[in-house]
C-alpha positions in Angstrom: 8.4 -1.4 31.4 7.5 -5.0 29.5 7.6 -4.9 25.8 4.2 -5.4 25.2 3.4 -1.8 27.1 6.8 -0.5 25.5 6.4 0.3 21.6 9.5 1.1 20.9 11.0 -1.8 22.5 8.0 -3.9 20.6 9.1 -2.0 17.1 12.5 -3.3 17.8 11.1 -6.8 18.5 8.9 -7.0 15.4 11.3 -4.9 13.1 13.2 -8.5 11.7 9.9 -9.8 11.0 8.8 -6.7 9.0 12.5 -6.3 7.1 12.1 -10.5 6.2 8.3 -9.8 4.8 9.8 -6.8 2.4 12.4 -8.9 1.4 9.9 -11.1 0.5 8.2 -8.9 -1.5 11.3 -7.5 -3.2 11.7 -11.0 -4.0 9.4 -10.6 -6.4 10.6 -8.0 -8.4 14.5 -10.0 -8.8 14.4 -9.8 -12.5 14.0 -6.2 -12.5 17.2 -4.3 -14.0 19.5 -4.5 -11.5 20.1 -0.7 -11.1 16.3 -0.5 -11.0 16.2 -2.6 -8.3 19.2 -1.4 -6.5 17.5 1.6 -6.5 14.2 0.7 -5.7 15.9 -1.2 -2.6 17.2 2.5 -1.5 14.4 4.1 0.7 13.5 0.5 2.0 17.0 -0.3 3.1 16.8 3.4 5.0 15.4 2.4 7.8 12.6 4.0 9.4 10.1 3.2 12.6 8.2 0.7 10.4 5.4 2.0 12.3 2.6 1.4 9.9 3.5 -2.5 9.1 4.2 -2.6 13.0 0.3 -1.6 13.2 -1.0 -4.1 10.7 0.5 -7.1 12.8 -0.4 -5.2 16.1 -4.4 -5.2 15.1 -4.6 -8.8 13.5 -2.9 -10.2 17.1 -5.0 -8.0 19.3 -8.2 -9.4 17.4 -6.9 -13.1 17.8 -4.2 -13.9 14.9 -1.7 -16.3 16.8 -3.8 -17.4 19.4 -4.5 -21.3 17.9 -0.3 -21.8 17.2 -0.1 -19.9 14.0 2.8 -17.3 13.5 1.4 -13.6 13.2 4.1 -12.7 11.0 3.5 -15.5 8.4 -0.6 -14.4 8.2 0.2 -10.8 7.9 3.5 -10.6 5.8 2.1 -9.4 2.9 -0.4 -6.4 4.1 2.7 -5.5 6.3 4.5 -5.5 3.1 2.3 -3.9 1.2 1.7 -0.5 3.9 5.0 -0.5 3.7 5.6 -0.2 0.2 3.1 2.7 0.2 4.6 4.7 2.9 8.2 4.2 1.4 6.8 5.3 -2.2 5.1 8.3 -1.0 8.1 9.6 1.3 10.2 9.3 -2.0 8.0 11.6 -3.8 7.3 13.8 -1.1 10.9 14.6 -1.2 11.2 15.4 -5.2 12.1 19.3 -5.7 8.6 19.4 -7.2 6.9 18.2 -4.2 8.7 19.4 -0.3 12.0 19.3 -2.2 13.9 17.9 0.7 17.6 16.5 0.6 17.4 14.0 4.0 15.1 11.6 5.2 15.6 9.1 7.8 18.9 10.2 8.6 20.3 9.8 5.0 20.3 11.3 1.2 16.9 11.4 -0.2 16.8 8.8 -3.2 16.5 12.0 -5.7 20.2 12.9 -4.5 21.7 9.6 -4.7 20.0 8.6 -7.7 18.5 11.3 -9.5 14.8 12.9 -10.3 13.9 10.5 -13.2 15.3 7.1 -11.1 13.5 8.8 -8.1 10.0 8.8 -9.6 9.6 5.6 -11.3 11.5 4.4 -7.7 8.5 5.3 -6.1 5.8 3.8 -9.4 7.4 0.7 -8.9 6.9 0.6 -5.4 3.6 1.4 -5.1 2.8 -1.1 -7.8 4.6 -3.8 -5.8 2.3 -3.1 -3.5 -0.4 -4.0 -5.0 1.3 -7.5 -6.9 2.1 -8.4 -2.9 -1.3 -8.5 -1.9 -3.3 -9.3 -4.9 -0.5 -12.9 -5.0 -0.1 -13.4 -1.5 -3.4 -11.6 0.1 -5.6 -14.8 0.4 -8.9 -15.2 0.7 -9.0 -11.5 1.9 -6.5 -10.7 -1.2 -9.9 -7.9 -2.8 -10.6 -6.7 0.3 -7.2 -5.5 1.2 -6.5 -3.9 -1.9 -9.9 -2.0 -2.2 -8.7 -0.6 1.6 -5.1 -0.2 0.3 -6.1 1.6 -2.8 -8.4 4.2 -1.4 -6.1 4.9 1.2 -3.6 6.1 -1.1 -5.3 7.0 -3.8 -7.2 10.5 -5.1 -9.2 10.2 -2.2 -6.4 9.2 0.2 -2.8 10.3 1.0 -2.3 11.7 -3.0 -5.3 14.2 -2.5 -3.9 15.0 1.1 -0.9 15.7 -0.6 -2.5 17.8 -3.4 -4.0 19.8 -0.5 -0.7 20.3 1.3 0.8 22.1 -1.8 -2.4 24.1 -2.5 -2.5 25.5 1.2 1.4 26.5 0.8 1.6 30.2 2.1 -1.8 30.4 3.2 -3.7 31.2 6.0 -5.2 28.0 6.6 -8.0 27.3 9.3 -8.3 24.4 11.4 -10.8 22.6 9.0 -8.3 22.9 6.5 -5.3 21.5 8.6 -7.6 18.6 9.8 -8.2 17.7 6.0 -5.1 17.9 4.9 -4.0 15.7 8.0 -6.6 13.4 7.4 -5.8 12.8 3.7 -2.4 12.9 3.5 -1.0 11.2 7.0 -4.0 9.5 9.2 -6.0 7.5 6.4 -3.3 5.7 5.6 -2.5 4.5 9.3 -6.3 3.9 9.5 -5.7 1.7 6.3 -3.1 -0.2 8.5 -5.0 -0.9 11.2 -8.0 -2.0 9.0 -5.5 -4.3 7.1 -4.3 -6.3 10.0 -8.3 -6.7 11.1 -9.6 -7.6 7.5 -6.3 -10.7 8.3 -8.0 -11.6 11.3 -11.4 -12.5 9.5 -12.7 -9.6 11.2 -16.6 -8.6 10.7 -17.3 -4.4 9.4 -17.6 -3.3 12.6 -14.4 -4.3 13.8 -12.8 -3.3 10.8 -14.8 0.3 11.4 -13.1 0.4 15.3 -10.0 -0.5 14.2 -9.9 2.0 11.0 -11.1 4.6 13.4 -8.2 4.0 15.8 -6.1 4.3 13.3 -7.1 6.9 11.5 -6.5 8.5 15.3 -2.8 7.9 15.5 -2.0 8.9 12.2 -3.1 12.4 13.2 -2.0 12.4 16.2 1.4 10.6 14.6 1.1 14.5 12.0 0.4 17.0 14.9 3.5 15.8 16.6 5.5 15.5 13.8 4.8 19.3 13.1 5.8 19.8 16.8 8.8 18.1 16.0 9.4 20.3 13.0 9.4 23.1 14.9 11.4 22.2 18.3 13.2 19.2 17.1 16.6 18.4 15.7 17.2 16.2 12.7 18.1 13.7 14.9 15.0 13.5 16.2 12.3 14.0 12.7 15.6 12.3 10.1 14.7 15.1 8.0 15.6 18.6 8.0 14.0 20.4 11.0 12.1 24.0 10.3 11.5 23.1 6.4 7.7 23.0 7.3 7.8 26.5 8.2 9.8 27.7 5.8 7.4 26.7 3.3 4.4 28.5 4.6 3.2 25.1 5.1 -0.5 24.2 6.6 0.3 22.8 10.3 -1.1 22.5 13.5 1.7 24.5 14.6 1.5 27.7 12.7 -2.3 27.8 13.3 -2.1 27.5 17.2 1.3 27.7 18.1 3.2 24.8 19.8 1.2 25.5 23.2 -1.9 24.9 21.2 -0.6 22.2 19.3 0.3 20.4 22.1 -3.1 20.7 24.0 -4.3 18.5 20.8 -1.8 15.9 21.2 -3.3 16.1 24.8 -6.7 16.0 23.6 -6.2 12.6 20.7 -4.1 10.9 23.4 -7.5 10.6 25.7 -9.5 10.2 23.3 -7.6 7.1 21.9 -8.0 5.8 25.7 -9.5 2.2 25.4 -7.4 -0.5 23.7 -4.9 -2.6 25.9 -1.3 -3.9 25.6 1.0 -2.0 22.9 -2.0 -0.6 21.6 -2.9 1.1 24.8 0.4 2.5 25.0 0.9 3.5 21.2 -0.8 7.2 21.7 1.5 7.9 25.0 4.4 7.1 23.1 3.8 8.7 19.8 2.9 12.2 21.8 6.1 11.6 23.9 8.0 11.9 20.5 7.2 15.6 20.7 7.9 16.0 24.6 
């Protein structure tokens, strides 16, 4: 299989061009107290699929970034950045013992357990606010625009009111408007936001940046339906978080509303309906849903 068809082998391509452009935005916080920022460097150091900066460069090349000479990676470092950030922020809050209270993530010690509840939560401030300072310094001409899709994304309206809803619905008996809602907010605006992000860098017009928002929007919940698959028949190996904790929660899946059978017949069901897009694109809904067999 050729990279461009392969995503994981195209995530391993494009993953030193994603780890220089954070270093390039950590770059900016150097003066920050050196525990601080040793700290901050934690959850970003951890690894992880860099899925969401991965779709950010993705979009803008598949809309024509590259194509006269110019380097992809130099036009969209700092909205890859930026998602980046975001993601990395909220997963280090997620795992506070006030939020999912979770002890591993991407294969390691959450940052609460290496360096404490207080550090932990002004780890993840700082992040998110170098978010911002990334795009709104480096954005270019498209500097508002990005920050207005950033913002809302992961804002009240975004990934913190998904997460609001995902500890409201804890022990309930949650139908499948709910689920969607809560997967909408909390996991697939966010990947819509990436996608949008690396259009808005290609000097897209608004009804590319709808498509490409809609796609997605798309794979992030089809990224969450299989991710509470994996919860449920995976290993820690395979989620880098501890396996079951969703259910042991009373947590608002896909899974505990139709069972992994039924779960799975929607992976089925957002892999065709994703159907459309070529190269690594194409193949991104395939390979996400193989994730969860």
């Amino acid at each position: 299989m050729s990279e461009v068809s392969d995503p994981g082998r195209a995530l391993q391509a494009l993953r030193p061009a994603m780890d220089r452009a954070l270093e390039r935005a950590l770059a900016l916080a150097q003066n920050a107290p050196p525990e601080m920022l040793a700290a901050a460097r934690y959850p970003i150091d951890a690894g992880g699929k860099r899925l969401r900066p991965a779709l950010v460069h993705w979009m803008a090349e598949s809309l024509g970034v590259g194509k006269d000479g110019t380097d992809p990676a130099e036009v969209t470092w700092a909205p890859c950045a930026a998602i980046e950030l975001i993601h990395s922020y909220s997963l280090v809050h997620d795992d506070l013992p006030c939020m999912d209270d979770d002890d591993l993530r991407r294969g390691k010690p959450t940052t609460h357990v290496v360096h404490g509840e207080a550090i932990a939560v002004l780890v993840g401030d700082g992040l998110q606010a170098l978010a911002f300072e990334v795009l709104g310094s480096h954005g270019g001409q498209q500097a508002a625009s990005m920050v207005s899709v950033l913002a809302r994304a992961a804002g009240l309206t975004g990934m913190v009111g998904g997460q609001a809803l995902d500890l409201a619905a804890e022990g309930e008996v949650a139908d499948e408007a709910q689920v969607l809602a809560i997967h909408q907010a909390k996991t697939a605006v966010l990947l819509g936001a990436a996608a949008e992000l690396g259009a808005i860098a290609a000097g897209a017009d608004q009804e590319q940046r709808r498509r490409s928002r809609a796609y997605g929007e798309g794979l992030g919940l089809l990224f969450q339906y299989a991710d509470d698959l994996l919860d449920v028949i995976g290993s820690a190996a395979d989620l880098g978080k501890t396996p079951g904790k969703d259910s042991a929660a009373g947590k608002a899946t896909i899974v505990a509303l139709l069972g992994v059978d039924g779960a799975r017949a929607r992976v089925a069901q957002l892999v065709a309906e994703l159907e459309g897009q070529e190269g690594v694109l194409g193949a991104l809904p395939v390979w996400i849903a193989g994730r969860a067999g």
